[in-house]
C-alpha positions in Angstrom: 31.5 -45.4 -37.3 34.9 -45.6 -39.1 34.3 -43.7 -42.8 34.4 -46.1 -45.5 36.0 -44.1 -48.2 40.2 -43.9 -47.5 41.5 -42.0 -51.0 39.5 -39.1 -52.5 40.5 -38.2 -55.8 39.2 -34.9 -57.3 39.5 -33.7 -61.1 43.5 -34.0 -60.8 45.5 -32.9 -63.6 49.3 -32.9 -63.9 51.3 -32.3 -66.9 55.1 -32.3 -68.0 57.1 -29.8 -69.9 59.1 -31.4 -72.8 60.9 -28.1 -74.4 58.6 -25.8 -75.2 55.5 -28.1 -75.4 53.1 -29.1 -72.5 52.3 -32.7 -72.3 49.0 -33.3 -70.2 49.2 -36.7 -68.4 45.9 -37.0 -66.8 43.4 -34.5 -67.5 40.8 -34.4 -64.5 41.0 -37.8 -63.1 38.2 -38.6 -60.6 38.0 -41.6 -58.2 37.3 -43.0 -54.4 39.1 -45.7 -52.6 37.1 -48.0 -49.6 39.2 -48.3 -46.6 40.4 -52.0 -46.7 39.8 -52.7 -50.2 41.9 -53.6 -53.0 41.8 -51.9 -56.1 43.7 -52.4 -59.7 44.7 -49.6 -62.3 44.8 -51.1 -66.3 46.1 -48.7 -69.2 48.1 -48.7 -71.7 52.0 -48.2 -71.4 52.1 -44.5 -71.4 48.8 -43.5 -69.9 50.3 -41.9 -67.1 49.2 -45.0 -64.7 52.7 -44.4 -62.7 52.3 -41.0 -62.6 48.8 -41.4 -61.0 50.5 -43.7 -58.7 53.2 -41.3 -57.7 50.8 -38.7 -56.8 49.2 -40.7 -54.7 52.4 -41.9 -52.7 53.0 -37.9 -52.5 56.1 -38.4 -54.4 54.8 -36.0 -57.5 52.5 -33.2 -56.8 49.2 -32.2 -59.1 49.0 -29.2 -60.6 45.1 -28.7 -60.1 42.7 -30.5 -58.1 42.9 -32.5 -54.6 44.1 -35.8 -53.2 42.9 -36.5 -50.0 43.9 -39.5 -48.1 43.1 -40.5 -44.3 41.2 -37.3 -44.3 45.1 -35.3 -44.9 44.8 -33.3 -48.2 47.6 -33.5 -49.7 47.9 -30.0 -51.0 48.5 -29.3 -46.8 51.5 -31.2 -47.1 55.0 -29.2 -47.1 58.2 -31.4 -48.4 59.3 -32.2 -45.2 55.4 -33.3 -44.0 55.2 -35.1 -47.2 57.8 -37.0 -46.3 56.9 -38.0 -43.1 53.0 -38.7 -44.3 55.0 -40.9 -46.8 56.9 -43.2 -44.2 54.1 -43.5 -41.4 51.4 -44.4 -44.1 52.2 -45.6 -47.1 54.2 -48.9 -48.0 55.6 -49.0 -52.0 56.7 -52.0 -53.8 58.0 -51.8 -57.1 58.3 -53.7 -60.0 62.5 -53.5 -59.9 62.5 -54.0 -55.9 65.1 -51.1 -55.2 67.0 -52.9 -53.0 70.3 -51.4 -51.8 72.5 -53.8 -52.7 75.5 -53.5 -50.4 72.7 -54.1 -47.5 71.9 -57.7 -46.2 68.3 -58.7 -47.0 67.6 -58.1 -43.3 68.8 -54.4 -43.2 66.6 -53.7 -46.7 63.4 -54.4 -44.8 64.4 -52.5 -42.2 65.6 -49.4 -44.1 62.4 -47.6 -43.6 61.9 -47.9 -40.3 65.2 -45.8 -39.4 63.6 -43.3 -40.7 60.1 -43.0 -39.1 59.7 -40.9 -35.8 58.7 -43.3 -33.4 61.6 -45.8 -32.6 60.3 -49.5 -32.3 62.1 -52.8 -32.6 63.1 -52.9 -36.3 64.4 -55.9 -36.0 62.2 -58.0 -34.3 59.3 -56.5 -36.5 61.6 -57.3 -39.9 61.8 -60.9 -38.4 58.5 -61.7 -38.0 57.3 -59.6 -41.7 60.1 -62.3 -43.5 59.2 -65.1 -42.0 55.6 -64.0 -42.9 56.6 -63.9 -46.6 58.9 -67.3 -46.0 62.2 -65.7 -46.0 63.9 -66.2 -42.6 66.3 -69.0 -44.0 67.9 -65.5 -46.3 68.6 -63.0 -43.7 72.5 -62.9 -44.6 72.4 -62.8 -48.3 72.7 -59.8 -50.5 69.7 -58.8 -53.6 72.0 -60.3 -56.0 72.3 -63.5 -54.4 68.3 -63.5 -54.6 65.9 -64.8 -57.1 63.5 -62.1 -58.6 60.8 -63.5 -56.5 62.9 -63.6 -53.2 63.3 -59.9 -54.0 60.0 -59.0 -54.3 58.9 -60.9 -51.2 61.1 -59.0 -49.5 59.9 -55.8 -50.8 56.7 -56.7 -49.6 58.0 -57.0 -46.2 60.1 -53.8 -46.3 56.5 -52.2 -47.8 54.7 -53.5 -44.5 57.4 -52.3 -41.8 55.9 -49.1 -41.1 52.6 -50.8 -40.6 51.2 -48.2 -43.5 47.5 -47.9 -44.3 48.1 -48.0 -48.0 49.9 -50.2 -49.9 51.1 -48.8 -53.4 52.4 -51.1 -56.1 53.6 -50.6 -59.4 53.5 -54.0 -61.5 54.9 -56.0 -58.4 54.6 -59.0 -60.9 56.0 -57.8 -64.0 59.8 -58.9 -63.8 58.6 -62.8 -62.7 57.8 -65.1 -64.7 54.1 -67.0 -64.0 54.8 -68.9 -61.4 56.7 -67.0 -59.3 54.1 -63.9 -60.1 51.2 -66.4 -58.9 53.0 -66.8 -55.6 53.4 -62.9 -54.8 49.9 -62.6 -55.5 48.9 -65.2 -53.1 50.7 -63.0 -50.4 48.6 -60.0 -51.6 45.6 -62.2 -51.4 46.6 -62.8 -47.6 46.7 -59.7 -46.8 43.6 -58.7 -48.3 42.0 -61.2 -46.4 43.0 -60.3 -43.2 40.5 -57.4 -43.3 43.6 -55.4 -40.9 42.4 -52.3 -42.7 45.4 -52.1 -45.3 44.5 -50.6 -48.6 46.4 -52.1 -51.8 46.1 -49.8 -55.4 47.9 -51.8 -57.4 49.3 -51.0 -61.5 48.9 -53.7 -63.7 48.9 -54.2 -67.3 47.3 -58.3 -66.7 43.3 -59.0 -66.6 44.1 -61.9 -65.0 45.8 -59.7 -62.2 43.2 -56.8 -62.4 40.4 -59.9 -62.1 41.7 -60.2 -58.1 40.6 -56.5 -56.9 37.3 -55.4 -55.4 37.3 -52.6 -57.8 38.9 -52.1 -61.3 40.1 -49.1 -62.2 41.1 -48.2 -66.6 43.4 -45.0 -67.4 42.4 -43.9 -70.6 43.2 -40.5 -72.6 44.0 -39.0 -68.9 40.7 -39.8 -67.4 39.5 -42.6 -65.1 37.1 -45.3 -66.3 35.3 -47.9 -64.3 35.7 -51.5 -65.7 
């Protein structure tokens, strides 16, 4: 029987030097992630939510306690592991949609995949990701002949390239404005619904957002409520 829980997280603390002061961020945070589910992180700006979101994407690393994901503990991970862990399993989409912009929108999505160690048909597999997200008619164009939302669909489709087992995103409606935020939302609710096993943890600072997820997450005073 496949395990059910995907993301272990046990009594994590990280903190940041600001001259001669520590600043704790999050101060024994505690929580489990379903395989499959989709679960949303609210808190204040400042509560560390992106922080907790880095760690999780191995991009920072804890300075006590454990992260375990897919059964891998992160703490097992060397930079150059990391790294690969990173681009096999995880897909990020960010609330500024990093895309390079002296690359076509076809090359952004697949940037990742030249990177990955098993070769596959980027292309073909970019193709079929933006026509999924209803981009096929803007292969050509550059980000800043994009709208906001074109960007982020196509950050979405970058994110799934890799076919990762966790999606990570940080506010992936933020920079749109309603409407255009309601229809990246329907493209997480697809994916949700397609039960294929992909985990979202998503940041958001909206209720109406948060109200989509299985499981609601609040990051208060470093610590990890349920809602």
């Amino acid at each position: 029987m496949e395990q059910k829980t995907f993301i272990e997280v046990q009594n994590i603390v990280k903190s940041y030097r600001l001259g001669k002061s520590s600043i704790e961020v999050l101060r024994g945070v505690n929580f489990a992630v379903e395989r499959g589910s989709w679960t949303a992180l609210l808190g204040a700006s400042g509560s560390g939510k992106t922080t907790l979101l880095n760690i999780l994407g191995t991009l920072e690393r804890v300075d006590s306690g454990e992260v375990i994901c897919n059964g891998i503990n992160y703490r097992s991970l060397r930079f150059r592991n990391a790294n690969m862990f990173r681009n096999e399993n995880i897909g990020f989409i960010f609330q500024l949609y990093h895309m390079l912009p002296e690359l076509t929108l076809l090359q952004n999505v697949m940037l990742p995949g030249m990177f990955g160690s098993v070769r596959r048909d980027l292309k073909f597999t970019a193709l079929q990701l933006l026509d999924k997200v209803g981009l096929t008619h803007r292969l050509k164009h550059r980000p800043s002949e994009l709208s906001g939302g074109e960007q982020q669909r196509a950050a979405i489709a970058r994110a799934l390239l890799n076919s990762p087992e966790l999606i990570l995103a940080d506010e992936p409606t933020g920079n749109l404005d309603s409407h255009t935020g309601g229809e990246i939302l329907e493209i997480f609710k697809q994916l949700h619904a397609e039960k294929n096993g992909v985990t979202i943890f998503m940041i958001t600072h909206s209720d109406e957002v948060a109200a989509l997820a299985d499981t609601v997450f609040h990051l208060k005073d470093g610590v990890i409520d349920n809602c």
